[in-house]
Gaussian input, Z-matrix of N, CA and C with variables (Angstrom, degrees):
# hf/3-21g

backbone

0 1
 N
 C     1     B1
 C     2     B2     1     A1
 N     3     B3     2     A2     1     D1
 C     4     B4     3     A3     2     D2
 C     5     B5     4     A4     3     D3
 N     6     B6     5     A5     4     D4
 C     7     B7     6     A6     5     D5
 C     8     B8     7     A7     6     D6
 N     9     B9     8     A8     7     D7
 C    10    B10     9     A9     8     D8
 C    11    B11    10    A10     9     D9
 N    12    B12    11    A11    10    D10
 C    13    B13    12    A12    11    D11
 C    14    B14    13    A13    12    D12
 N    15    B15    14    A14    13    D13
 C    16    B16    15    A15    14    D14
 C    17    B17    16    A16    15    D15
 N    18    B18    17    A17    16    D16
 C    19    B19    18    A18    17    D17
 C    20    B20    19    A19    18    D18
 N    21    B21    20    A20    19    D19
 C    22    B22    21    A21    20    D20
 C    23    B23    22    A22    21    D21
 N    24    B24    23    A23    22    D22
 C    25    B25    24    A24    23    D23
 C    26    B26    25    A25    24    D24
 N    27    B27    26    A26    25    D25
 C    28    B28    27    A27    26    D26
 C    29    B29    28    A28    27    D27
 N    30    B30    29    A29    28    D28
 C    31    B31    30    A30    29    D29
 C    32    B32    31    A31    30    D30
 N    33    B33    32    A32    31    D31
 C    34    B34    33    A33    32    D32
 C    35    B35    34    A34    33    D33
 N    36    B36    35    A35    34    D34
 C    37    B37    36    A36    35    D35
 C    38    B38    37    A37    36    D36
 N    39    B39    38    A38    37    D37
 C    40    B40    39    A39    38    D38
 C    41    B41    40    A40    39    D39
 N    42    B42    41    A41    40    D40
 C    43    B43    42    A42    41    D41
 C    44    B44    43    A43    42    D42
 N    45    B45    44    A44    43    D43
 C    46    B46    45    A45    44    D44
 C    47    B47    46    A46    45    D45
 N    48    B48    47    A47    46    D46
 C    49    B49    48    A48    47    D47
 C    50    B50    49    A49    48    D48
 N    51    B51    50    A50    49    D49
 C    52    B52    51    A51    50    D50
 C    53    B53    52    A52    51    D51
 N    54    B54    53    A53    52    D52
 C    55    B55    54    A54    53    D53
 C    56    B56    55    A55    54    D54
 N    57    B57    56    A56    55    D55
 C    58    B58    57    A57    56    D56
 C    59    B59    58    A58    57    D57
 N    60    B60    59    A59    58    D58
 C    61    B61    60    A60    59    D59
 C    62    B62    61    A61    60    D60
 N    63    B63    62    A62    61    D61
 C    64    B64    63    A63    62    D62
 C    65    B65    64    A64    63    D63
 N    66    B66    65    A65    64    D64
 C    67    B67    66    A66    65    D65
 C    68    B68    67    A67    66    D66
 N    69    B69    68    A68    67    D67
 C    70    B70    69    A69    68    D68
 C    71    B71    70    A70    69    D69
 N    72    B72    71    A71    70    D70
 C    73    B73    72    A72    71    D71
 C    74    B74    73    A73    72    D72
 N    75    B75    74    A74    73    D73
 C    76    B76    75    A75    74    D74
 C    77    B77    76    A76    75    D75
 N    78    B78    77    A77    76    D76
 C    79    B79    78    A78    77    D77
 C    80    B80    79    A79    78    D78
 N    81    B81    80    A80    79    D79
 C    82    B82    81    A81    80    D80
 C    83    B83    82    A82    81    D81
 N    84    B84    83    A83    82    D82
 C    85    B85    84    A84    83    D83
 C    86    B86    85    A85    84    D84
 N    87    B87    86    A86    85    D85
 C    88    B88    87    A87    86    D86
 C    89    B89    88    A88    87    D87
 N    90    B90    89    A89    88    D88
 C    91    B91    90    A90    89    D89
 C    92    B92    91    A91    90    D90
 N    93    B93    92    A92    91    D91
 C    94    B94    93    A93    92    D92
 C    95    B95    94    A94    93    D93
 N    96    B96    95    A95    94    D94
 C    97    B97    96    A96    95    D95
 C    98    B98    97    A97    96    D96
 N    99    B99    98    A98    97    D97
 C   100   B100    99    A99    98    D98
 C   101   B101   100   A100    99    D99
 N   102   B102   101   A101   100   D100
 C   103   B103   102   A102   101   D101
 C   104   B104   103   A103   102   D102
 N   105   B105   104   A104   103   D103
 C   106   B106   105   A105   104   D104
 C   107   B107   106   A106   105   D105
 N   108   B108   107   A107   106   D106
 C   109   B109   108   A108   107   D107
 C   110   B110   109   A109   108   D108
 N   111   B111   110   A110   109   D109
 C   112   B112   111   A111   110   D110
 C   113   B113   112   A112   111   D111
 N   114   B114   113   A113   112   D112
 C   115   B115   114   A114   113   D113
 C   116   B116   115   A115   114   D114
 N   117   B117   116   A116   115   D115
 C   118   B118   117   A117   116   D116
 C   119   B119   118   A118   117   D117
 N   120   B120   119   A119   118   D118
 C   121   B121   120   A120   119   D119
 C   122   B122   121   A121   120   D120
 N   123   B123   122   A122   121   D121
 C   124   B124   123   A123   122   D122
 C   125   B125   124   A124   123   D123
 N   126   B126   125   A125   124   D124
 C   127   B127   126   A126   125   D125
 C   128   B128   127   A127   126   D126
 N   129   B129   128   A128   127   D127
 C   130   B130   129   A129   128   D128
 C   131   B131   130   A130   129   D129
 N   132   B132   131   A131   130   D130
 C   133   B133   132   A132   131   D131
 C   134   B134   133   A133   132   D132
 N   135   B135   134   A134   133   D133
 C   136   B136   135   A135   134   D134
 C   137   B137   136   A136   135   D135
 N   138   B138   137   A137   136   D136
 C   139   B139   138   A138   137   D137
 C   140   B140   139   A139   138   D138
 N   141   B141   140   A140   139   D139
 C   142   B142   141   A141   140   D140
 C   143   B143   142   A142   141   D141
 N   144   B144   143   A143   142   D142
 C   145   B145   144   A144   143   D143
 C   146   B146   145   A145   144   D144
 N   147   B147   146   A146   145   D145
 C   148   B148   147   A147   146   D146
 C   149   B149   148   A148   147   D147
 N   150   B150   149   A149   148   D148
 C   151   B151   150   A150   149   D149
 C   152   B152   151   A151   150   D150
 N   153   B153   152   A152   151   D151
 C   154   B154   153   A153   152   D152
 C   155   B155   154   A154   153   D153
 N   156   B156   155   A155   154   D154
 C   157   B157   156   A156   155   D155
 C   158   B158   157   A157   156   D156
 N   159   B159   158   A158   157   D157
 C   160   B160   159   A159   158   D158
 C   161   B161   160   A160   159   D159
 N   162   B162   161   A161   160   D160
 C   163   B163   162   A162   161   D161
 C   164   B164   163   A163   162   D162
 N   165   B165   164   A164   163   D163
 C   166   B166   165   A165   164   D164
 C   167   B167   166   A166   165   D165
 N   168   B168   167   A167   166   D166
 C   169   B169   168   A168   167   D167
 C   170   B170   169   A169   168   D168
 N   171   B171   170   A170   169   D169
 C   172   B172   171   A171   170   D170
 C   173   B173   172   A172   171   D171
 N   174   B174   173   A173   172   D172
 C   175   B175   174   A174   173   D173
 C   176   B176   175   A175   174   D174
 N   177   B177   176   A176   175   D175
 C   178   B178   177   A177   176   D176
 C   179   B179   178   A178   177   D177
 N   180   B180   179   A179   178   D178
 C   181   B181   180   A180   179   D179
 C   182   B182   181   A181   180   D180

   B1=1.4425
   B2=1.5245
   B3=1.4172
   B4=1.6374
   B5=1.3404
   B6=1.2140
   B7=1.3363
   B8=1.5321
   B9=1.0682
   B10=1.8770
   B11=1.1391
   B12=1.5535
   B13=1.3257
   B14=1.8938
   B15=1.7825
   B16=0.8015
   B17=1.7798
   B18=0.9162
   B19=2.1727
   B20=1.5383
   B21=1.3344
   B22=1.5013
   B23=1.7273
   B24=0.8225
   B25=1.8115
   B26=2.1862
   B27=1.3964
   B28=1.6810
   B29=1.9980
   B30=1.2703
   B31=1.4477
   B32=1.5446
   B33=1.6017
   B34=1.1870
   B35=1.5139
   B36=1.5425
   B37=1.3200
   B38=1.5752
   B39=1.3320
   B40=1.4963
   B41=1.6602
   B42=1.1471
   B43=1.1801
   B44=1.8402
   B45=1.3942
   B46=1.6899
   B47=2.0470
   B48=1.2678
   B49=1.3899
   B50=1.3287
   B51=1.5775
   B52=1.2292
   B53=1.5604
   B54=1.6271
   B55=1.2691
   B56=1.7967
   B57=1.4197
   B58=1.5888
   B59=1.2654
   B60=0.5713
   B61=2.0878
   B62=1.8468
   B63=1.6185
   B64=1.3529
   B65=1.8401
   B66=1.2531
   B67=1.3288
   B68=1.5040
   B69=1.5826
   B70=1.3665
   B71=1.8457
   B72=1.5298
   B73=1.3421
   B74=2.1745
   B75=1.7031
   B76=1.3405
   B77=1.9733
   B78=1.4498
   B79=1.5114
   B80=1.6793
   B81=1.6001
   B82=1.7414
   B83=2.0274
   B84=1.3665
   B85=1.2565
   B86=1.7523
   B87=1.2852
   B88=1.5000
   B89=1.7709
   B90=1.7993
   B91=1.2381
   B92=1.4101
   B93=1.7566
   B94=1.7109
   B95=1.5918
   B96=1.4574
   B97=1.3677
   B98=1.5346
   B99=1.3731
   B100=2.0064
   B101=1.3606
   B102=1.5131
   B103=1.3180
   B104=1.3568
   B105=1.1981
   B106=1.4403
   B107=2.1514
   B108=0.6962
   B109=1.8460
   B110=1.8174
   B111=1.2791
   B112=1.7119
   B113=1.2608
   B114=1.4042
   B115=1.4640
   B116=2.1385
   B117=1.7203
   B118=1.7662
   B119=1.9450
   B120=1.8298
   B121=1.5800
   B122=1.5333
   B123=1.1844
   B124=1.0789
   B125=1.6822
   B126=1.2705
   B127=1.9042
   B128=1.7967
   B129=1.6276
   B130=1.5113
   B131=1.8266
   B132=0.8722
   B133=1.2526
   B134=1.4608
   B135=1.8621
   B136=1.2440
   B137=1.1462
   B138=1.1848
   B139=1.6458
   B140=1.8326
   B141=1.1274
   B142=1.5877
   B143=1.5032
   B144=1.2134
   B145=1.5854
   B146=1.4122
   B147=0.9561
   B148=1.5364
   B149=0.9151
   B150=1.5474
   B151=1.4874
   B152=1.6949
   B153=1.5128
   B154=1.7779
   B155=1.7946
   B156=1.6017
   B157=1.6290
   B158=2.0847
   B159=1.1335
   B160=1.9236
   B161=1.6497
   B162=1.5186
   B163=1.5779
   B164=1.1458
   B165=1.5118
   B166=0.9167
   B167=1.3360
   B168=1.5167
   B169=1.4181
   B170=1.5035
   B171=1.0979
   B172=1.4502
   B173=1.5994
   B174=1.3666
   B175=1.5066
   B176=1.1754
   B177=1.5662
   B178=1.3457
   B179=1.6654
   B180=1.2953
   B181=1.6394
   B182=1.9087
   A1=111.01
   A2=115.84
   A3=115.63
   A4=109.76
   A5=111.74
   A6=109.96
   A7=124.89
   A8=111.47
   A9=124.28
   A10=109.21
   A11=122.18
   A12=138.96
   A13=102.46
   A14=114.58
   A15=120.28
   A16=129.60
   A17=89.83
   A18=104.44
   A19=99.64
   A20=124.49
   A21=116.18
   A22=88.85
   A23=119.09
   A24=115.46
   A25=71.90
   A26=106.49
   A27=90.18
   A28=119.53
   A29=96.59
   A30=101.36
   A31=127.60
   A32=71.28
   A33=95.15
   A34=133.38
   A35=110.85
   A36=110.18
   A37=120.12
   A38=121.16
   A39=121.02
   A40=91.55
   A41=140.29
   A42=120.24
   A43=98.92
   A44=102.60
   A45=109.71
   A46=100.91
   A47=99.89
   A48=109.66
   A49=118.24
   A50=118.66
   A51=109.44
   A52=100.44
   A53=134.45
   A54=134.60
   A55=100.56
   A56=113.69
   A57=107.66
   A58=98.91
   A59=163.40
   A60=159.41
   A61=87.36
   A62=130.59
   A63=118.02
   A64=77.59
   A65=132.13
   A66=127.61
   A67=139.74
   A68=86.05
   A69=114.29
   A70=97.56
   A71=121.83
   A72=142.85
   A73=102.25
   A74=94.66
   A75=114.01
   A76=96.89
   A77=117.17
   A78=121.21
   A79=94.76
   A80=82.38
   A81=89.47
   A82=113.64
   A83=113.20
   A84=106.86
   A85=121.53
   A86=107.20
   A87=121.29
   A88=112.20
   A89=102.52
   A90=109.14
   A91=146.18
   A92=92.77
   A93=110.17
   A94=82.67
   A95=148.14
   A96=128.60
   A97=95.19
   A98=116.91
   A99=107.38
   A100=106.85
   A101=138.65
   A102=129.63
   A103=103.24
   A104=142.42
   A105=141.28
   A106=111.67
   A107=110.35
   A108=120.86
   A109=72.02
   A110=143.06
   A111=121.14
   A112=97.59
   A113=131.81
   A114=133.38
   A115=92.48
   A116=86.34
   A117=87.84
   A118=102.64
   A119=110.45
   A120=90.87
   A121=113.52
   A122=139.60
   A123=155.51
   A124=107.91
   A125=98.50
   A126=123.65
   A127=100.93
   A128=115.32
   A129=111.67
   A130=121.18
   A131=105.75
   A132=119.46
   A133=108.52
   A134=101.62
   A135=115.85
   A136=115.94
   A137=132.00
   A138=122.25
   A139=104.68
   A140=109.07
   A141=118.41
   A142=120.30
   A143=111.77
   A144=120.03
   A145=114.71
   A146=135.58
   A147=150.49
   A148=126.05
   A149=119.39
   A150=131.48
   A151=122.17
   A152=80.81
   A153=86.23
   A154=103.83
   A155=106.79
   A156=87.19
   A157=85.06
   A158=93.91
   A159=86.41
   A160=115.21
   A161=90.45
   A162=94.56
   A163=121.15
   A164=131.17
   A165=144.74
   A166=132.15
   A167=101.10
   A168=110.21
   A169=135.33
   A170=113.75
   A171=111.38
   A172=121.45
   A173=108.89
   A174=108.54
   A175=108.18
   A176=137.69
   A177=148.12
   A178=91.01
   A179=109.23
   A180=96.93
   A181=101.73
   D1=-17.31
   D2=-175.80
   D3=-100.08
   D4=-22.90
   D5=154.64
   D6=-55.32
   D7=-30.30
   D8=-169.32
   D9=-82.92
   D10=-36.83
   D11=176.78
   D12=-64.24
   D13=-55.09
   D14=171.47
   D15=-47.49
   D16=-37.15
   D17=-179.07
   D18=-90.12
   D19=-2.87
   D20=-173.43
   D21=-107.07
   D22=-35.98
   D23=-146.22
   D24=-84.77
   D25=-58.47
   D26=-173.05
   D27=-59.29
   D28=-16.63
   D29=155.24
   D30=-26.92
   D31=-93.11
   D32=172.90
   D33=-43.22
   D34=-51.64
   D35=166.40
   D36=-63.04
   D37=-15.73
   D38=-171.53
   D39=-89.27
   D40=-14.00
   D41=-165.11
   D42=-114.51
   D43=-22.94
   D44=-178.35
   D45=-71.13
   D46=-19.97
   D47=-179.29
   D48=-78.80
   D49=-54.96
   D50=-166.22
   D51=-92.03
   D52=-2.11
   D53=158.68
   D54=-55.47
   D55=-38.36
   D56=-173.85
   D57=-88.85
   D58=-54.45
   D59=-170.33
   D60=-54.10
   D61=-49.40
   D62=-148.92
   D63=-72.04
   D64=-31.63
   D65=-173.69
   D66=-52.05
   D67=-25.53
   D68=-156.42
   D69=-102.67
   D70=-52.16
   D71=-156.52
   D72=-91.08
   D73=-39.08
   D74=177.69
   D75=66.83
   D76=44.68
   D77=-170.67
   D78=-126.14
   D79=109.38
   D80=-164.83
   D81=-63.53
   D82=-11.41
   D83=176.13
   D84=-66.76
   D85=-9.58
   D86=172.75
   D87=-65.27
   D88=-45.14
   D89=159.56
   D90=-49.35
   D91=-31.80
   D92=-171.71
   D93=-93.76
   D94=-44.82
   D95=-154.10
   D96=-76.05
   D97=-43.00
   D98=-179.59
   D99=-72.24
   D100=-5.52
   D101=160.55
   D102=-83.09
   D103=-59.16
   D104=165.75
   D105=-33.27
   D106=-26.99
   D107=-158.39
   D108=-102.01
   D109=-52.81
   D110=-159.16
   D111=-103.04
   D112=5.92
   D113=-175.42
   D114=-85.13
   D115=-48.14
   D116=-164.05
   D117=-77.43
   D118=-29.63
   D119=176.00
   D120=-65.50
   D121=-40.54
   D122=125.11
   D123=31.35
   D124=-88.21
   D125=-176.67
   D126=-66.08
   D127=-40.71
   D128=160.34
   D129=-54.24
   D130=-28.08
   D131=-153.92
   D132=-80.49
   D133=-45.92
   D134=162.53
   D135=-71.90
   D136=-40.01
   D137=-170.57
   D138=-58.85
   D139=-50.67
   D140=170.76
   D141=-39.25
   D142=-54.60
   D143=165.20
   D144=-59.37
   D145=-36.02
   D146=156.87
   D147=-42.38
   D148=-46.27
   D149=168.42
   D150=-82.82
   D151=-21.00
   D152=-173.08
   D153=-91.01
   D154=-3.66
   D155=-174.49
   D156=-116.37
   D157=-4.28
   D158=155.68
   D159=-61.83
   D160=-61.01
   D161=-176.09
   D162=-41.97
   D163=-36.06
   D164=-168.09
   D165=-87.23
   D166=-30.90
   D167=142.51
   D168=-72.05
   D169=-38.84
   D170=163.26
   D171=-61.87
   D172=-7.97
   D173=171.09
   D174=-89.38
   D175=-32.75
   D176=159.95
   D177=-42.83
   D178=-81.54
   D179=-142.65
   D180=-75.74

């Protein structure tokens, strides 16, 4: 779980970052790499939930 916290908080800052550089430069590929960077935490994010409500079923049955 501190790991998750860990890959979210650098998320976040990797995408709060290059939203400010695309601000600053106005060079729209800054836009597509922080849409690319919350597209892939995103698909992490889900796979995790996925596994964690497996686990959880297999403890049920």
């Amino acid at each position: 779980m501190l790991v998750l916290r860990i890959l979210g908080a650098l998320l976040v800052i990797a995408v709060g970052a290059s939203v400010a550089v695309y601000l600053v430069t106005r060079d729209r590929r800054w836009l597509r790499f922080s849409w690319q960077i919350l597209k892939l935490g995103l698909i992490i994010l889900l796979i995790f939930v996925v596994l964690f409500a497996l686990e959880r079923f297999a403890i049920v049955v």
